[in-house]
N, C-alpha and C positions, 0 to 999 in steps of 0.2 A: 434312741435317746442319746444327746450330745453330753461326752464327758466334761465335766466342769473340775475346777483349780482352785484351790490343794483339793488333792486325792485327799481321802484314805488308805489305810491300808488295811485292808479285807484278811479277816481271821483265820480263812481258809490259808491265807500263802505263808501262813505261821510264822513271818520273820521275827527277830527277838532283836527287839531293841540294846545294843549294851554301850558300855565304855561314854555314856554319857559324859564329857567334861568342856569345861568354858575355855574357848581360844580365844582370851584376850587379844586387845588391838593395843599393846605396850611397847614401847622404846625407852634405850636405856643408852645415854651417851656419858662414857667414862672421863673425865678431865684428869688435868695433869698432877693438878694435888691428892687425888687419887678419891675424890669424892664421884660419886655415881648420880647424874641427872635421870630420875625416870619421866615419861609422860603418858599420858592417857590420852591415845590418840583417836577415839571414838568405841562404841559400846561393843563389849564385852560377847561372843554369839558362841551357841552352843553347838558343839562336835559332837557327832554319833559314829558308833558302826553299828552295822543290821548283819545277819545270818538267818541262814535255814537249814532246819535238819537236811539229810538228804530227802533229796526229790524226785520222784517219779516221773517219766517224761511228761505225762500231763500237766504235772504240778509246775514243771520247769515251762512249759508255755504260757502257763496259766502266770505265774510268775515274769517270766517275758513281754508278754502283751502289756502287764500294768506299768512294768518299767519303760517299755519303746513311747507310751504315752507322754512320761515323765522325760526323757534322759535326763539331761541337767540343766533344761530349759523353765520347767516347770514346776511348783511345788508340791508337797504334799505334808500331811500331819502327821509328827510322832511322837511316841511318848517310851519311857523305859519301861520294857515290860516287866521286868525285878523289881519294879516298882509305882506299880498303879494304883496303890491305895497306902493311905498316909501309914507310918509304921505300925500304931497302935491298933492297925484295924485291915490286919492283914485279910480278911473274909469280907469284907465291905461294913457297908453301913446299914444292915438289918437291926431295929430293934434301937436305933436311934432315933429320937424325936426333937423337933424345934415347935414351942408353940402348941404342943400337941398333935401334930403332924410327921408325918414320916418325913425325915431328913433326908434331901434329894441327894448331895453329897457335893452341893455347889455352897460357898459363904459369900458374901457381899464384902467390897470392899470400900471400907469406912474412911480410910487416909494412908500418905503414905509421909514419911516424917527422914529426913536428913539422906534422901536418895537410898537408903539399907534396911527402914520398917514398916512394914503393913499393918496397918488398922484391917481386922477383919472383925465381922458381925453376923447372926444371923445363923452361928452357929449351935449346937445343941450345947448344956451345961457340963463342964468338966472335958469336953471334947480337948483332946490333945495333940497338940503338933511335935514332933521330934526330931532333930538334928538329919538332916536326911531327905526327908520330905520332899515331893515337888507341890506345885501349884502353875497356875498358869490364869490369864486373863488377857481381852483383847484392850490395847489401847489406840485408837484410831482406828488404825486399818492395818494396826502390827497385831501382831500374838506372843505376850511377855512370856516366858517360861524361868521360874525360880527356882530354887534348891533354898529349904530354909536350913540357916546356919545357927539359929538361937531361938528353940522352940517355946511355947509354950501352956498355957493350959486357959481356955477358954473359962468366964466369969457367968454369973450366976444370971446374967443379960447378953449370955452368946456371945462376947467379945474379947479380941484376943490380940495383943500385936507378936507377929515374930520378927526378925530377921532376916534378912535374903539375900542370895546373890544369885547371878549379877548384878549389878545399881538397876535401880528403879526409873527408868525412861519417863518424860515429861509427857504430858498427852492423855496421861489416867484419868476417869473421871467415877465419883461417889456413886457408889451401890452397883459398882459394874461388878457380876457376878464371877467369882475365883470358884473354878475348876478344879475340886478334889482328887477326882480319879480318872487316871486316863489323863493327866496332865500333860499340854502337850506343846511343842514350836512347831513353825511352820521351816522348812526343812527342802534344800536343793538335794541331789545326789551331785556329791564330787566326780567332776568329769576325771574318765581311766581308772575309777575305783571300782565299778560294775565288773565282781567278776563272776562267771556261770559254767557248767558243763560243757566242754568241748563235743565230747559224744551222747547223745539225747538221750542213749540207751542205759549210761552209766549212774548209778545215784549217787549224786555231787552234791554238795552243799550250797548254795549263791551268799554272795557275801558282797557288800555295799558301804561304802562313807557316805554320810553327810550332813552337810551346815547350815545352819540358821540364815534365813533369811527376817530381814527386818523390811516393810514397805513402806 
């Protein structure tokens, strides 16, 4: 069976998503009076590193193969594993209902307002977002990944707006479904950042960069 693009990344090879943060695309040109011009020189993409405990020489090939697939040509999905489920619900979403149905752990996105708020819906009552949070959704043929910045607490009709950052990219379209857990971008590995065990026989850690692709 032929590999297809973006991977995953399979639970067996345990890497740990961390240090998720936003590498803005900023300039800043100082003038003479001593006032400071910034600009915004196009959209804001997320920086990762990945690690693994140590690894068994199995583990390290097993590990090897999925990356010689990928090098830094190709993508794949990730998500921060410190963080796969919104704060309040650190155990998932057991015992939550929309509608009278068991809440899949996906909301619909209702609107997004001033490039910084989401309209979301569709969620269960009292359902809470908090400061921290991720979300993600596809818009075109990209994959947004947010961190909400200004939580809040879903209405008595599932609906809730928060805040986000990065800005909000143009291309979003109503009721496309936001990704609760397991939120995630689609993600190159930084070429020279793949680093692995020299001797197959020793248990190394692997350890990897890398950034957001937009398509």
């Amino acid at each position: 069976m032929a590999i297809s693009f973006p991977r995953v990344i399979p639970d067996a090879l345990k890497l740990v998503g961390l240090d998720f943060n936003i590498e803005p695309m900023d300039a800043q040109t100082p003038l003479r009076s001593g006032k400071v011009i910034s600009k915004d020189l196009g959209p804001a993409l997320w920086r990762a590193s990945f690690t693994t405990p140590p690894r068994t020489e199995d583990q390290w090939r097993e590990l090897q193969a999925w990356y010689m697939t990928l090098r830094s040509l190709e993508s794949f999905y990730a998500y921060h594993n410190l963080r796969q489920y919104p704060k309040a619900y650190p155990d998932g979403f057991d015992g939550l209902e929309v509608g009278g149905n068991p809440f899949d752990g996906f909301a619909s996105l209702e609107g997004a307002t001033g490039g910084v708020v989401l309209s979301l819906g569709s969620l269960p009552e009292t359902f809470a977002f908090a400061v921290g949070d991720f979300l993600s959704f596809s818009y075109g043929t990209s994959q947004a990944l947010h961190m909400i910045v200004a939580g809040g607490v879903a209405d008595a009709s599932g609906e809730v707006d928060v805040e986000v950052r990065p800005h909000i990219q143009p291309g979003w379209t109503a009721d496309t479904p936001v990704r609760l857990h397991r939120a995630y971008a689609e993600m190159k590995i930084v070429p020279g950042s793949f680093s692995g065990p020299t001797d197959v026989k020793s248990l190394t850690s692997v350890s990897f960069e890398a950034i957001q692709t937009l398509d």
